[in-house]
C-alpha positions in Angstrom: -19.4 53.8 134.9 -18.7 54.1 131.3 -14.9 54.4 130.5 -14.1 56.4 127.4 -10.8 55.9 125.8 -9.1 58.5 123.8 -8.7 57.0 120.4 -6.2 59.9 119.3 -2.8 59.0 119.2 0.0 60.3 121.7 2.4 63.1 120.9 5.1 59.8 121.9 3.5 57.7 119.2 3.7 60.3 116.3 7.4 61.1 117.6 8.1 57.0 117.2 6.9 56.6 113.7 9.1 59.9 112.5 12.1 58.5 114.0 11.3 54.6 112.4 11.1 56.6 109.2 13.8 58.0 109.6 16.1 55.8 110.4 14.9 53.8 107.6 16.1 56.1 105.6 19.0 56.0 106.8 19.8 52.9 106.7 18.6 52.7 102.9 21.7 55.6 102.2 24.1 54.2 104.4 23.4 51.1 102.3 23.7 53.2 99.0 26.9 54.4 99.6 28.2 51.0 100.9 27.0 49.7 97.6 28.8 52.7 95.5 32.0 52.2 97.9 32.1 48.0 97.0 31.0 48.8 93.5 34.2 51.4 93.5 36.5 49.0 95.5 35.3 46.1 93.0 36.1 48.4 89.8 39.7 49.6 90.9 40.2 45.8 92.2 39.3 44.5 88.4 42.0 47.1 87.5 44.4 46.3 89.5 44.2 42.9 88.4 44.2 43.8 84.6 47.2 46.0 85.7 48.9 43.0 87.3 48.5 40.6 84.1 49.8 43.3 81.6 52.9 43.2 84.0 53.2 40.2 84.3 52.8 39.5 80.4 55.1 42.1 79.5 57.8 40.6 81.8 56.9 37.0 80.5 56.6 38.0 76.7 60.4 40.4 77.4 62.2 37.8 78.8 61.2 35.5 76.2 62.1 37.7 73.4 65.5 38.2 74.9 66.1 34.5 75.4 65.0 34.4 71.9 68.1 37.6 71.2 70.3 34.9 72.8 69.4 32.2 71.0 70.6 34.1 67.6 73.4 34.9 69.5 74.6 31.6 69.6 73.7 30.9 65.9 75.5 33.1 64.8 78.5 32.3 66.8 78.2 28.9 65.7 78.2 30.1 62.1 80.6 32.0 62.5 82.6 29.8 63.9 82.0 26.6 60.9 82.8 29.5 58.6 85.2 32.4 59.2 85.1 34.0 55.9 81.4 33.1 54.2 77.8 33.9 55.1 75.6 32.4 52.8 71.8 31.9 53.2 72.5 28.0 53.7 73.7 28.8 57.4 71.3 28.1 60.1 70.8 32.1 61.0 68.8 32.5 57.6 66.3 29.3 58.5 62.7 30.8 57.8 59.7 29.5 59.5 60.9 28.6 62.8 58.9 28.5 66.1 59.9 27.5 69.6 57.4 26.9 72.5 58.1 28.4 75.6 55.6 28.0 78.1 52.2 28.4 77.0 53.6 31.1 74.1 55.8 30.6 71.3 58.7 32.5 70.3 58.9 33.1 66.2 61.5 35.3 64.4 63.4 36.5 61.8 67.6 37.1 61.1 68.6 40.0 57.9 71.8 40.5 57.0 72.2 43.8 56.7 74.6 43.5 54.1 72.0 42.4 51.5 70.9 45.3 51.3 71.5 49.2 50.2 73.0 51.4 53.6 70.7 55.0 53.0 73.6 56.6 55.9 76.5 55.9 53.0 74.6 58.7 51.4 76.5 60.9 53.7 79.5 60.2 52.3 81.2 63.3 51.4 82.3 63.8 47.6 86.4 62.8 47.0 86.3 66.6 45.1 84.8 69.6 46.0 82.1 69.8 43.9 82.1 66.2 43.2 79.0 63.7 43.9 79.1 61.2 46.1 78.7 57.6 43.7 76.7 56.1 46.2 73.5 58.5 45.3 74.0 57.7 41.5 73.7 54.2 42.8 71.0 54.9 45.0 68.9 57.0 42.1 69.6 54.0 39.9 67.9 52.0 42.6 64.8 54.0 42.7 64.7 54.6 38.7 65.2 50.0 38.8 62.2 49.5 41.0 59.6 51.4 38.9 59.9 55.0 40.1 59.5 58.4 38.2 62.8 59.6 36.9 62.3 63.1 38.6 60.7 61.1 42.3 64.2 59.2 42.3 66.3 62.6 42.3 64.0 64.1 44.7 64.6 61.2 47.3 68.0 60.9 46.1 68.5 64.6 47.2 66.1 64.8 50.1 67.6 61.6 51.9 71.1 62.5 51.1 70.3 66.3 53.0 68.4 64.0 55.8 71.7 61.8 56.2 74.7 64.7 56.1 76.0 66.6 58.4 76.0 70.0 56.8 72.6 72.2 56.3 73.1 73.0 52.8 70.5 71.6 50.2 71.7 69.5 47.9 70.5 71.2 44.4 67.3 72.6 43.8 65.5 69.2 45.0 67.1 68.9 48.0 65.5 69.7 51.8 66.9 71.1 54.7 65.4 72.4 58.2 63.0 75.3 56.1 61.4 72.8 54.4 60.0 70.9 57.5 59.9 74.2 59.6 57.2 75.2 57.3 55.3 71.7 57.7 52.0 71.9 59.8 53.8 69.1 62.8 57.2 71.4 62.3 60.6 70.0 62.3 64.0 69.8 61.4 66.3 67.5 59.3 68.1 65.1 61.7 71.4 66.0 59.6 73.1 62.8 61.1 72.7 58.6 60.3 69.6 57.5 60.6 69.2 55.1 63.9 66.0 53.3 62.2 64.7 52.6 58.7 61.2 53.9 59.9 63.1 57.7 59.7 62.2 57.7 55.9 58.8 58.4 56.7 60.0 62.2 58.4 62.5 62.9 54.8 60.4 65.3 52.5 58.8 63.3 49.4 58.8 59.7 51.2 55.1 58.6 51.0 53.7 55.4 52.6 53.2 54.0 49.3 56.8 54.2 48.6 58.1 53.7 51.9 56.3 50.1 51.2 58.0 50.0 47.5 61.8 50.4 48.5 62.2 49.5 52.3 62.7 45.8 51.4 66.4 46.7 49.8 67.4 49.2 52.5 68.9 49.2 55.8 70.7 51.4 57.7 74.3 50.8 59.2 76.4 52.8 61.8 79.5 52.9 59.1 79.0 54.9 56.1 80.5 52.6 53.3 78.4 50.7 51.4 79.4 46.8 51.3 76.9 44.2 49.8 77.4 40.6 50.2 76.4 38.9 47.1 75.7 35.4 48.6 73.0 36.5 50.7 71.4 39.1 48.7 67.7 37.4 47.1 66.7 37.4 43.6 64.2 39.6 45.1 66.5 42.2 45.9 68.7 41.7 42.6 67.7 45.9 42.0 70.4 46.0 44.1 73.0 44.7 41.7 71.9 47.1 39.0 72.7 50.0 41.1 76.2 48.4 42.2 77.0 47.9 38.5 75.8 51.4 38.2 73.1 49.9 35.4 75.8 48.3 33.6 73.5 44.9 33.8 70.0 44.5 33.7 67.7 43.3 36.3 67.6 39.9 34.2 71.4 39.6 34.4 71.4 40.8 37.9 68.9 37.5 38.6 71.2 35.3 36.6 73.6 36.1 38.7 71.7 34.9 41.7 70.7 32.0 39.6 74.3 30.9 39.2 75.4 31.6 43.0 76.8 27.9 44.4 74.4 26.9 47.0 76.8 27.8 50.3 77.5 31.0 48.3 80.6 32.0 46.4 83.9 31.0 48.3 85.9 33.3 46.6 85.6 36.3 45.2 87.0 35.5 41.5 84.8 32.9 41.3 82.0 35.7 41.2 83.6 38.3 39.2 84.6 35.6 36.5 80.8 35.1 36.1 79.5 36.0 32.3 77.2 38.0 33.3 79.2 40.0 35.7 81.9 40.1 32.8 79.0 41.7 30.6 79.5 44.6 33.0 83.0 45.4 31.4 85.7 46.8 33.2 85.1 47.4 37.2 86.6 49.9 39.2 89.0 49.3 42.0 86.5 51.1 44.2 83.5 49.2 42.8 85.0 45.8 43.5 85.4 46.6 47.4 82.1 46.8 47.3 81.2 43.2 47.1 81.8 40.7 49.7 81.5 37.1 50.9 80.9 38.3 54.8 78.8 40.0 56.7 79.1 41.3 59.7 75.9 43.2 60.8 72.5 41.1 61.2 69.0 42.4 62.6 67.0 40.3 64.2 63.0 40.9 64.9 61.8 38.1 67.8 57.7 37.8 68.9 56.8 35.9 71.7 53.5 35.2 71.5 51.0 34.0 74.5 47.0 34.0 73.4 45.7 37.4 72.2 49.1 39.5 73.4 52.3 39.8 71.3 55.7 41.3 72.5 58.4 42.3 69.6 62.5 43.1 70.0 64.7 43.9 67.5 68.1 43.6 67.9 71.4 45.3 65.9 74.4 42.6 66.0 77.3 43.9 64.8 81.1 41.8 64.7 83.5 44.2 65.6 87.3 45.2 64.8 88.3 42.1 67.4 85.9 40.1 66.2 83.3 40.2 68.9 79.7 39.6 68.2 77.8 42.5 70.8 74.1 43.3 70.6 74.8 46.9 69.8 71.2 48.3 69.6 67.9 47.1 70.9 64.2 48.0 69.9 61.3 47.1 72.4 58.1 47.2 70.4 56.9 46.8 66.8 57.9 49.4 64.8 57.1 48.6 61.4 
C-alpha cells in the first residue's frame, strides 16, 4: 500500500512561525527601549555627577576664598596694630605676588587701599551755597582733563556722574543726565540717584564708554562716606593724576611724581613733613579744607581673592572698613568676578 504524505504545512505550523516572528520583534523593541531608558539613565547620571563636582568645587573654591578674606583680616590687624597712625605700602597687606597652596588649588590675591584713590560718591556732596559747586567735581574734571581726556568729555562725566551719585533728580547744567535720559535708552532705566555700591556702575552713567571706563577706573573707588580723603603714602606714581586734582592743577603731573619720588620708604610720619615738601610748597598757599584732605591712614581696603583648582576659578571681593571704635568688619562682600 502506497502511503502518501501531505507535504503542505499545518494551519498549527503557519500559526507557530507568526508568533516566533513576532515575538522576535518584540523582544528587539523591548530591547530598544531598554537601550533608550540606560542610555537616558546613563545621560542624567553623567549629569548628576557634573552637577555634584560644580558643587562641590564651588564649596571648595568659597571656603577657600573666605579663608583667604580671613587671612587679610589678620594682616591688617597686625598692621594695624605695629602702626596706629601710618599705612604705607611697606606693610605686609600691600605685598604683591603672593600665592598660598591649599589643597590641590592655590589661593592668589590682591589688597587696595581705597584711600589711594579718587571717591566718585563725594560727588554727591551738596554745594556749601546755594548755587555753589561742589570742589570735589572741579577736582574730579581736573582728573579727567590730567589723564588725556577731551575738555568737553571731562564736563560731560563730571555732570553725568555727579546726577548718577545725588539724591535729587535735577540735571546738573545742560550736560548733565537724569532718569529721561536713560528712559529713552533702547534697555530703559533710571539714574540710581544714590552712592554707588560698585565701581562697575560707571558703565550704566550716560557718556561712560568701555574705552574710558578702562582709562580712569585705576584712580577711582567708591566709599560709603562722602568726603574725599587720599592718603599720600600709598597712592603710586601711577596714580599721581590724583595729586593734580587735589592741588586743583596747582602742580603738574611731574611734580605730583616727585612728590612720590621723595615719599620716605614707610611713608610720611607726619603730616608737615609732607606739606614742607618743595614741590608741595610750589603749590602756594593751601586751604584749610584742602589740607584735611590728605592723610597718613587709611581705613578702608578692598580685597579681590581667587582660589584656583585646574581649569575652575572662584573670586570674592571684600569691603573692610575700621570703624568709629576702631573695629575692622568685612562690611561688604562680592561673590564672583566682576570686572
Amino acid at each position: 500500500m502506497i502511503n502518501y504524505r501531505n507535504t503542505t504545512p499545518s494551519l498549527g505550523y503557519k500559526s507557530f512561525g507568526k508568533q516566533r516572528g513576532i515575538a522576535l520583534i518584540t523582544v528587539m523593541l523591548v530591547l530598544a527601549l531598554i537601550v533608550i531608558i540606560a542610555a537616558g539613565m546613563t545621560s542624567r547620571l553623567q549629569l548628576l555627577m557634573n552637577r555634584s563636582i560644580n558643587q562641590q568645587a564651588y564649596q571648595q573654591g568659597m571656603w577657600a576664598a573666605l579663608s583667604g578674606e580671613q587671612l587679610v583680616y589678620k594682616v591688617l590687624e597686625q598692621d594695624y596694630k605695629d602702626n596706629k597712625k601710618v599705612t604705607h605700602l611697606k606693610q605686609f597687606w600691600a605685598s604683591e605676588g603672593l600665592a598660598f597652596p591649599i589643597g590641590d588649588g592655590m589661593l592668589s590675591g590682591k589688597v587696595q587701599d581705597l584711600h589711594s584713590c579718587f571717591n566718585i560718591n563725594a560727588l554727591a556732596v551738596k554745594p556749601a551755597q546755594p548755587g555753589g559747586k561742589n570742589p570735589q567735581r572741579d577736582k574730579f574734571e581736573i582728573l579727567l582733563l590730567s589723564v588725556g581726556l577731551e575738555s568737553y568729555v571731562a564736563e560731560l562725566l563730571t555732570s553725568t556722574i555727579g546726577d548718577w551719585v545725588d539724591d535729587d533728580r535735577q540735571m546738573s547744567g545742560s550736560l548733565g543726565a537724569e532718569d529721561e535720559n536713560y528712559a529713552s535708552k533702547v534697555v530703559p532705566y533710571l539714574a540710581a540717584n544714590s552712592s554707588m555700591v560698585t565701581i562697575t556702575e560707571l558703565m550704566a552713567v550716560e557718556g561712560v564708554t568701555a574705552a574710558i571706563y578702562r582709562k580712569i577706573r585705576p584712580l577711582l573707588c567708591v566709599l560709603p562716606a562722602l568726603n574725599q580723603r587720599i592718603n599720600i603714602n600709598t597712592i603710586s606714581a601711577d596714580n599721581a593724576h590724583i595729586l593734580v586734582a587735589m592741588f586743583n592743577e596747582k602742580i603738574d603731573l611731574s611734580n605730583a611724581q616727585a612728590i612720590i619720588a621723595a615719599r620716605p620708604e614707610e611713608g610720611f610720619t607726619n603730616i608737615a613733613d609732607f606739606f614742607a615738601l618743595p614741590e608741595v610748597k610750589s603749590a602756594g598757599t593751601l586751604s584749610a579744607e584742602d589740607k584735611k584732605q590728605f592723610e597718613l591712614r587709611s581705613d578702608d581696603f578692598r580685597a579681590q581673592l581667587t582660589f584656583s583648582l585646574q581649569d575652575r576659578s572662584f573670586t570674592v571681593e571684600s569691603i573692610y572698613q575700621r570703624n568709629a571704635k576702631q573695629e575692622l568688619v568685612v562690611v561688604s562682600r562680592q561673590f564672583g568676578k566682576i570686572e
